[in-house]
N, C-alpha and C positions, 0 to 999 in steps of 0.2 A: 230646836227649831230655829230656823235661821230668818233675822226680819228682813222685808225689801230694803228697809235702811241701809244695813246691812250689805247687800249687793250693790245699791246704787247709791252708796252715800252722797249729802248733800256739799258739789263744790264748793270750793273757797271763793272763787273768783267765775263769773261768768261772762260770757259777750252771747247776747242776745242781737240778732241781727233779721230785715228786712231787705230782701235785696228784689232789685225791679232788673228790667233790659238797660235801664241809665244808672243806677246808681248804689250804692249800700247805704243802710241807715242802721246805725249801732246805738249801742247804748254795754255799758259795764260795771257789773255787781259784784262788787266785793266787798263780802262777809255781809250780803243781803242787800247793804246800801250802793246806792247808784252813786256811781265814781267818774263813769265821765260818757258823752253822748256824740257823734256827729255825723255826718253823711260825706262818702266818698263819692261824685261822678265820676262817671266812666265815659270815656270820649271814641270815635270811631266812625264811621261813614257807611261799614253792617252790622251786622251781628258780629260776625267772627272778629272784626276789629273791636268792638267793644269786650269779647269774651277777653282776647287777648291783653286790653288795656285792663279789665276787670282782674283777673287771677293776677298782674303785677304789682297791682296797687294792694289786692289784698292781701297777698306776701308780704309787702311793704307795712303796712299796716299791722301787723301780727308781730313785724319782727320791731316795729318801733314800741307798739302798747304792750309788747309783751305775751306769749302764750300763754291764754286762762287757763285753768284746768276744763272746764267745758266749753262749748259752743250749741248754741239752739239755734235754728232759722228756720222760717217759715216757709213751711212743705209749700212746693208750687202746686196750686190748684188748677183745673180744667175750667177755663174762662168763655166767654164766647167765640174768640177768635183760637181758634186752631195755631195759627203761628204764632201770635202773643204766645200762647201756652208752650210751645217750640223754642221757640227763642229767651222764654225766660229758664226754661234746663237748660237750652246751654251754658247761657250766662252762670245757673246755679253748680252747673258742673263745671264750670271754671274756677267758681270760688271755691267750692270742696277741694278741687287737687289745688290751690294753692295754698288752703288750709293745712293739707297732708303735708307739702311740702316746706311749710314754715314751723311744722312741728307739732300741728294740734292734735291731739290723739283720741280726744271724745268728742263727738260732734252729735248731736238729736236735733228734729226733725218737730214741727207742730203743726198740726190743721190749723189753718188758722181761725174758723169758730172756735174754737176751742180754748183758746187764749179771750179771742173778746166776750167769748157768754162769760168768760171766769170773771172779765172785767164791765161787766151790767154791759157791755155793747154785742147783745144776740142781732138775729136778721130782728128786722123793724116789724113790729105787732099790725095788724090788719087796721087799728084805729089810729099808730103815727102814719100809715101810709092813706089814710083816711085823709087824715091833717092839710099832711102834703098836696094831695089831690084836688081838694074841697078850698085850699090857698091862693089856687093857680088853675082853675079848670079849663079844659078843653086844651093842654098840653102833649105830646106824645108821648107814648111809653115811654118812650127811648129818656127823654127828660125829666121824667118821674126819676127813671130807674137811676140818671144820675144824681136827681135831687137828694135821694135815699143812700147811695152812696156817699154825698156830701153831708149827710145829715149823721152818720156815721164816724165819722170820720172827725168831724168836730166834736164825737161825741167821747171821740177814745184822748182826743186833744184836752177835753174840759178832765176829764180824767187821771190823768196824765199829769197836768199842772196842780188841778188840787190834790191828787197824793206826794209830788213829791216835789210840792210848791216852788212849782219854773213856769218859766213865761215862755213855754216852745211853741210855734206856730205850723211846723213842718209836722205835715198826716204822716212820714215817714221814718221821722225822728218817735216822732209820740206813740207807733205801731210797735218799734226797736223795743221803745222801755214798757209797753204793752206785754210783749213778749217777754221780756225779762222778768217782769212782773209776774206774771205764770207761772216762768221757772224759777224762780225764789220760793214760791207759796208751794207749789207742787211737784217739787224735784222726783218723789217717789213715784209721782203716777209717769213718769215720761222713760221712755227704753229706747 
């Protein structure tokens, strides 16, 4: 019998990555421990400008740190705006082929629930959004839903800093080694 280990054994070296319409946010585990973190902007006037400035910095970057043995990045989700969701594929489809192109040969893919329930930041319980609500009444949805968003987000920061005692303040940086985080603990469960 053959185990998953086995098929999927766990890399040496990994880059865990967050990437938006503006920027990438990494972070890099080798042999478990986190070895080094930063964020690329991406500059441009559209989208296409920015894919285009995207895929050369990420080439750039690959070929400067080194190609890991894997890559994770977080699956792009269906948000509320339609083109946000548009625009952040292509951007992600720019940094896959220049992934391809600077040599990476294993790349996987994560929901991103999935990474933060692993790391105690699920959606918000009906009594933190209780909290929220009852803090600031007679607010709009719309402000709620980004208070809960922001409340989130410091919460993968407070996380972040006390596992792997840093002072980072960037939600995009601390999302990166969120996500590495994941993939360190649960190599087996990701294809």
């Amino acid at each position: 019998m053959v185990k998953i280990s086995q098929i999927n054994p766990q890399p040496s070296k990994i880059c865990a990555i967050d990437a938006s319409t503006n920027s990438l946010a990494f972070s890099i585990f080798e042999n478990k421990e986190l070895s080094s973190i930063g964020k690329i902007n991406f500059k441009g006037a559209t989208t296409y400008d920015k894919v285009t400035d995207a895929a050369a910095k990420t080439e750039a970057f690959f070929r400067e740190y080194g190609i890991p043995d894997a890559v994770i990045i977080e699956h792009t989700v269906f948000m509320n705006s339609p083109k946000t969701a548009a625009d952040l594929a292509l951007v992600q489809g720019g940094l896959l082929g220049a992934m391809g192109v600077a040599g990476v040969k294993n790349i996987k893919s994560i929901n991103p629930i999935a990474w933060q329930t692993f790391i105690g930041n699920g959606r918000l319980t009906h009594a933190e959004k209780a909290v929220i609500r009852s803090s600031s009444p007679e607010k709009s949805e719309s402000w709620y839903k980004s208070k809960e968003r922001e409340f989130r987000k410091q919460r993968t920061i407070r996380f972040v800093n006390t596992i792997y005692d840093k002072n980072i303040s960037d939600n995009d940086v601390a999302d990166a080694i969120g996500i590495g985080h994941y993939a360190i603990n649960n190599w087996a469960k990701l294809s």
